[in-house]
BAVEX-441500 format. One record per atom (N, C-alpha, C): residue number from 0; atom name; x, y, z. Coordinates in steps of 0.2 Angstrom, whole numbers, plus 5000, padded with zeros to 4 digits. Each point is the difference from the previous one (the first is absolute). Last residue first. Layout:
N
> i, at, px, py, pz
> NUM, CA, X, Y, Z
...
// end
This chain:
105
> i, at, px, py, pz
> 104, N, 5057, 4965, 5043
> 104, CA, 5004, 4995, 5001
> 104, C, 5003, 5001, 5009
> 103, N, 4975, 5004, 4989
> 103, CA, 5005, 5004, 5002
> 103, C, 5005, 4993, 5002
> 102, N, 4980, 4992, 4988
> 102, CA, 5004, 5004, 5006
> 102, C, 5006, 5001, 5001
> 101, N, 4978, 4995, 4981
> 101, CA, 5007, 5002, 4999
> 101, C, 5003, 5001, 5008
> 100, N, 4976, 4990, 4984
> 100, CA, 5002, 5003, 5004
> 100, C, 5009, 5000, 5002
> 99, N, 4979, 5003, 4979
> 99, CA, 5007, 4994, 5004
> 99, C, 5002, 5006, 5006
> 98, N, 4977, 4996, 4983
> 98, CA, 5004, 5005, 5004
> 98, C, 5003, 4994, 5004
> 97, N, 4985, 5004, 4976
> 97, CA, 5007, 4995, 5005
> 97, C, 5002, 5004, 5004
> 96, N, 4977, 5011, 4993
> 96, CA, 5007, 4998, 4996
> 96, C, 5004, 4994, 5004
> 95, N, 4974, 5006, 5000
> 95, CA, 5004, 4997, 5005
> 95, C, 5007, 4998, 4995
> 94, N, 4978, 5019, 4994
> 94, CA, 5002, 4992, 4998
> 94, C, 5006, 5000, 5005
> 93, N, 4992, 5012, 5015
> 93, CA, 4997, 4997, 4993
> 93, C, 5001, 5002, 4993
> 92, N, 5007, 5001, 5028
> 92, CA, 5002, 5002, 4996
> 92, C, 4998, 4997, 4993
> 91, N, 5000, 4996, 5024
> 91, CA, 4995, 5004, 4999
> 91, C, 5003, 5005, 4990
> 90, N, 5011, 4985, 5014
> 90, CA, 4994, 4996, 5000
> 90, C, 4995, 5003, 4997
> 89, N, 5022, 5006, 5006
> 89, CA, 5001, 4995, 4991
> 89, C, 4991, 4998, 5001
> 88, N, 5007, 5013, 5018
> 88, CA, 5000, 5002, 4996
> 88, C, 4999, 4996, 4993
> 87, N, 5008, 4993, 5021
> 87, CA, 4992, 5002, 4998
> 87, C, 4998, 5005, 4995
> 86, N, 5022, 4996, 5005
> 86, CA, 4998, 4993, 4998
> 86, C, 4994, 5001, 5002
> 85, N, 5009, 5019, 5003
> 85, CA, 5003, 4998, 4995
> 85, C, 4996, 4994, 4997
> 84, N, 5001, 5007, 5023
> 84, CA, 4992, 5005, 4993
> 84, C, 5003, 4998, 4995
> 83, N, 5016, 4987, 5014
> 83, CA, 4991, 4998, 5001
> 83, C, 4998, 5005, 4994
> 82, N, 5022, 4999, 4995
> 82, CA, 4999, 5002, 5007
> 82, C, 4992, 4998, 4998
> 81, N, 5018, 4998, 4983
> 81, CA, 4998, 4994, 5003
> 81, C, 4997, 5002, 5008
> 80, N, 5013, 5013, 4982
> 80, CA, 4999, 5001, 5007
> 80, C, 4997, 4992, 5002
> 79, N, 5006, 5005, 4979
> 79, CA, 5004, 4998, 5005
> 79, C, 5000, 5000, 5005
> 78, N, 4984, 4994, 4978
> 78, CA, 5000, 5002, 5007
> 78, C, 5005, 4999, 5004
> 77, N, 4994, 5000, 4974
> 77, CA, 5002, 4998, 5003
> 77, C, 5002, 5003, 5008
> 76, N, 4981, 4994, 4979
> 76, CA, 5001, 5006, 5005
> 76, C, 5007, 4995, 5004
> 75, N, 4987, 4999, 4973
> 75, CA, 5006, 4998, 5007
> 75, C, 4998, 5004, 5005
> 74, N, 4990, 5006, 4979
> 74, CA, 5001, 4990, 4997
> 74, C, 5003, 4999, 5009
> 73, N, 4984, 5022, 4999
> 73, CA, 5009, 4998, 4999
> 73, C, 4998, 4992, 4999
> 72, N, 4982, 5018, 4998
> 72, CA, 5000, 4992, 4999
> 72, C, 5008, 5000, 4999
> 71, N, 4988, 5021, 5007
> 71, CA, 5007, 5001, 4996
> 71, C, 5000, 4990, 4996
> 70, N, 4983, 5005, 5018
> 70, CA, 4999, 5005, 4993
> 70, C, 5005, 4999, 4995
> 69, N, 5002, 4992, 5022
> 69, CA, 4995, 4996, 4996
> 69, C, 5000, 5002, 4995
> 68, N, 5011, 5013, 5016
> 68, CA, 5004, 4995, 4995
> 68, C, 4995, 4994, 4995
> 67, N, 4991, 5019, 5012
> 67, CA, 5005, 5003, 4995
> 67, C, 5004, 4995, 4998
> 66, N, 4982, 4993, 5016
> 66, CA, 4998, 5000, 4995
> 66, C, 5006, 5007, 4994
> 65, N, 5008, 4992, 5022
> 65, CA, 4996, 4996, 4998
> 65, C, 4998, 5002, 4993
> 64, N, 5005, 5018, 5013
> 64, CA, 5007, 4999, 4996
> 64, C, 4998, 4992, 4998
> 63, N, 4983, 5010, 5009
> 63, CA, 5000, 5003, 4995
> 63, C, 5007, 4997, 4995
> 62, N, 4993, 4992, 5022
> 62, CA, 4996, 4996, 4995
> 62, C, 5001, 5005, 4991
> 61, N, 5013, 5006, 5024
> 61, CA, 5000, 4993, 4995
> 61, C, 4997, 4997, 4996
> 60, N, 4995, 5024, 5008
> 60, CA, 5006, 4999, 4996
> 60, C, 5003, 4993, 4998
> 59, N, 4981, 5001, 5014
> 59, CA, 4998, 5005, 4994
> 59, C, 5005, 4998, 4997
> 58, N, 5003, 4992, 5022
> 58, CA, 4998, 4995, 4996
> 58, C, 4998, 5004, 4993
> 57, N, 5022, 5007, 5011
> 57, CA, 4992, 5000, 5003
> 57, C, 4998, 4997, 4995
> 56, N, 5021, 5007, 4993
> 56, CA, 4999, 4998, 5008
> 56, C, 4992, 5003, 5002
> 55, N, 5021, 4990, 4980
> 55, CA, 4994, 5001, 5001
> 55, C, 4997, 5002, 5008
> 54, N, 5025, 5001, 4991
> 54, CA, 4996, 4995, 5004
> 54, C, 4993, 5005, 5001
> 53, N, 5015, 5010, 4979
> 53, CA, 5003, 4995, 5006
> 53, C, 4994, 4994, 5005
> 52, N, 5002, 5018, 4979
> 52, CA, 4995, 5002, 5006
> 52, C, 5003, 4995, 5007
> 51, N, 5011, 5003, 4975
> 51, CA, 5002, 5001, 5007
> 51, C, 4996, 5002, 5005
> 50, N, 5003, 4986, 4976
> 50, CA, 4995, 5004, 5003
> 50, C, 5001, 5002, 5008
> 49, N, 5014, 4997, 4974
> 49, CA, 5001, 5001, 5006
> 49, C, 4992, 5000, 5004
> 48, N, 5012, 4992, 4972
> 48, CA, 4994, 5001, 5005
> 48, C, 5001, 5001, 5008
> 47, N, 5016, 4989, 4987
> 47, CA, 4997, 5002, 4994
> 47, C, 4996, 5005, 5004
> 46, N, 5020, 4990, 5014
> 46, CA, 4992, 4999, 4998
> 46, C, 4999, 5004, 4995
> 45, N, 5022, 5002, 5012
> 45, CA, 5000, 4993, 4997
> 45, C, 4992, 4998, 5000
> 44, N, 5008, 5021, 5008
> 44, CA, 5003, 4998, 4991
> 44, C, 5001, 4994, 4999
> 43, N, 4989, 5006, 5022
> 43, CA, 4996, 5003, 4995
> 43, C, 5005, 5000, 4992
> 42, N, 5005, 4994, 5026
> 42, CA, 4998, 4997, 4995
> 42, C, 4997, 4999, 4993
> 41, N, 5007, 5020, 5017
> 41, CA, 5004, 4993, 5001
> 41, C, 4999, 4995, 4995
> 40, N, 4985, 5016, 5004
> 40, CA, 5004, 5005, 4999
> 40, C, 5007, 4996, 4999
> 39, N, 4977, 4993, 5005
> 39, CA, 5003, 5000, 4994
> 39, C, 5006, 5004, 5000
> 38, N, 4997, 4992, 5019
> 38, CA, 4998, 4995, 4995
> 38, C, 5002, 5004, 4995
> 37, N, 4994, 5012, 5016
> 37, CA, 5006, 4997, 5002
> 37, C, 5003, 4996, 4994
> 36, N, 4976, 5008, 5000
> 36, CA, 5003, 5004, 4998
> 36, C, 5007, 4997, 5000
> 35, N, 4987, 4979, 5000
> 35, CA, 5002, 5007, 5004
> 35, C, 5002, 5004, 4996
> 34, N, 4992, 4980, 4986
> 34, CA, 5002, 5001, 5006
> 34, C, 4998, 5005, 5002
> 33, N, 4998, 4984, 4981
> 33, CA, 4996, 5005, 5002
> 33, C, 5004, 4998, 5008
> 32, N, 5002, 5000, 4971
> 32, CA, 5003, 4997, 5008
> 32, C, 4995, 5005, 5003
> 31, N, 5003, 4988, 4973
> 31, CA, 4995, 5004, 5006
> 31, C, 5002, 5000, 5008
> 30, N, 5012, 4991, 4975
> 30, CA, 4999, 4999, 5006
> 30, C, 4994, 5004, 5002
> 29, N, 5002, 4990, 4976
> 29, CA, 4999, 5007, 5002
> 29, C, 4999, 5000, 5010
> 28, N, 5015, 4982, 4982
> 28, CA, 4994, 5001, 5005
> 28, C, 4998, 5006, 5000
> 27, N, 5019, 4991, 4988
> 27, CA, 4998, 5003, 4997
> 27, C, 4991, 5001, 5005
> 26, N, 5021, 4990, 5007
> 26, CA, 5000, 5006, 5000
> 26, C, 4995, 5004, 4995
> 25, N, 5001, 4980, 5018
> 25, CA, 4998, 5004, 4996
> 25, C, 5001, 5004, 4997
> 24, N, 5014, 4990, 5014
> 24, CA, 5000, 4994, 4996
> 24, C, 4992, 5001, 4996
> 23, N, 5013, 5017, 5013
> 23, CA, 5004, 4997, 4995
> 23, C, 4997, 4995, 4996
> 22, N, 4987, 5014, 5017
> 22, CA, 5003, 5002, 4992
> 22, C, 5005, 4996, 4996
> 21, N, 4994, 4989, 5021
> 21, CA, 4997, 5000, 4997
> 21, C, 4998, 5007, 4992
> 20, N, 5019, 5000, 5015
> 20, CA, 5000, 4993, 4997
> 20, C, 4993, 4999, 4996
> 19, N, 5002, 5022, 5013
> 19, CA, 5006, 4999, 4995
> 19, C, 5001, 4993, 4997
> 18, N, 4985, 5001, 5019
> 18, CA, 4996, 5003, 4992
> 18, C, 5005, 5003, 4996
> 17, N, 5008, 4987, 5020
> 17, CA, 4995, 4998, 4998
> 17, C, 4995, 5003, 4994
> 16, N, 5018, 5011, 5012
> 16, CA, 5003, 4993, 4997
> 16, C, 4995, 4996, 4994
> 15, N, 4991, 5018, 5014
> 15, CA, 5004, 5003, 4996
> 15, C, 5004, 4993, 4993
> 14, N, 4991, 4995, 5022
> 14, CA, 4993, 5003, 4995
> 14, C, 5005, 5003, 4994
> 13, N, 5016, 4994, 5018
> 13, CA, 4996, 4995, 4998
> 13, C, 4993, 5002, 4994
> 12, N, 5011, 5017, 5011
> 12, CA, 5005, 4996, 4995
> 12, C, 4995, 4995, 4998
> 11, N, 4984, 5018, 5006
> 11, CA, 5006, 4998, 5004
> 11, C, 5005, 4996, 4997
> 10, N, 4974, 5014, 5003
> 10, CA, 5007, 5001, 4996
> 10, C, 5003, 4996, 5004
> 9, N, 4975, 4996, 5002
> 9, CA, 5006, 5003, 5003
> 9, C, 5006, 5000, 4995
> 8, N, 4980, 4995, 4991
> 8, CA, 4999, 5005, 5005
> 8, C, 5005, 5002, 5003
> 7, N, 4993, 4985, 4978
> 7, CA, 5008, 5001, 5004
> 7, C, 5000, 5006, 5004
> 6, N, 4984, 4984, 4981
> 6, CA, 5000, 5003, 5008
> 6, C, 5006, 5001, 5001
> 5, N, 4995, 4998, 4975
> 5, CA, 5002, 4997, 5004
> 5, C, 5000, 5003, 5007
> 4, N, 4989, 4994, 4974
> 4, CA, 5000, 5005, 5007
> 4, C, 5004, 4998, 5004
> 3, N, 4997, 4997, 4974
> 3, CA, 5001, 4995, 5005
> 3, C, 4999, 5006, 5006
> 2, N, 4993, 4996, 4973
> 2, CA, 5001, 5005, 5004
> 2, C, 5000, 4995, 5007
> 1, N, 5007, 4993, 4975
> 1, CA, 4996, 5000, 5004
> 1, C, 5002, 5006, 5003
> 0, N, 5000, 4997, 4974
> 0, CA, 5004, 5002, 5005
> 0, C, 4996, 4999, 5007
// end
């Protein structure tokens, strides 16, 4: 079974859209989401797994949420935020899963 992450910080139809089609076309994935409080409270019966610390803030807290996903070696990270700390983030993250990027529709 893989484990996928998928970025979805801001709650909204499109993100929604977008990790309801990616459950549909994994279903046997173990998701991982990591969003908002907001988030999870919205998007959390469509992940296995919820992590709602939301947008790392300061450089301690990014390098920590950095090495918690390193640790878990997801096969995927799918990022719908697609916002800069997002896409700096794939860099610092070891072994380097596939990370696709997703924009809001």
């Amino acid at each position: 079974m893989a484990d996928i992450l998928v970025i979805a910080l801001t709650p909204d139809a499109a993100r929604e859209a977008s990790l309801r089609k990616l459950r549909e076309a994994c279903p046997d994935a173990n998701l991982v989401l990591l969003t908002s409080p907001e988030g999870a409270a919205r998007l959390a019966p469509l992940a296995d797994e919820v992590w709602s610390e939301g947008v790392a803030k300061g450089p301690g807290r990014f390098l920590a949420l950095a090495r918690r996903i390193s640790w878990m070696s997801f096969s995927a990270v799918h990022d719908l935020e697609a916002a800069p700390l997002t896409r700096v983030m794939r860099f610092c993250v070891w072994p380097r899963p596939k990370w696709r990027l997703h924009k809001a529709l």
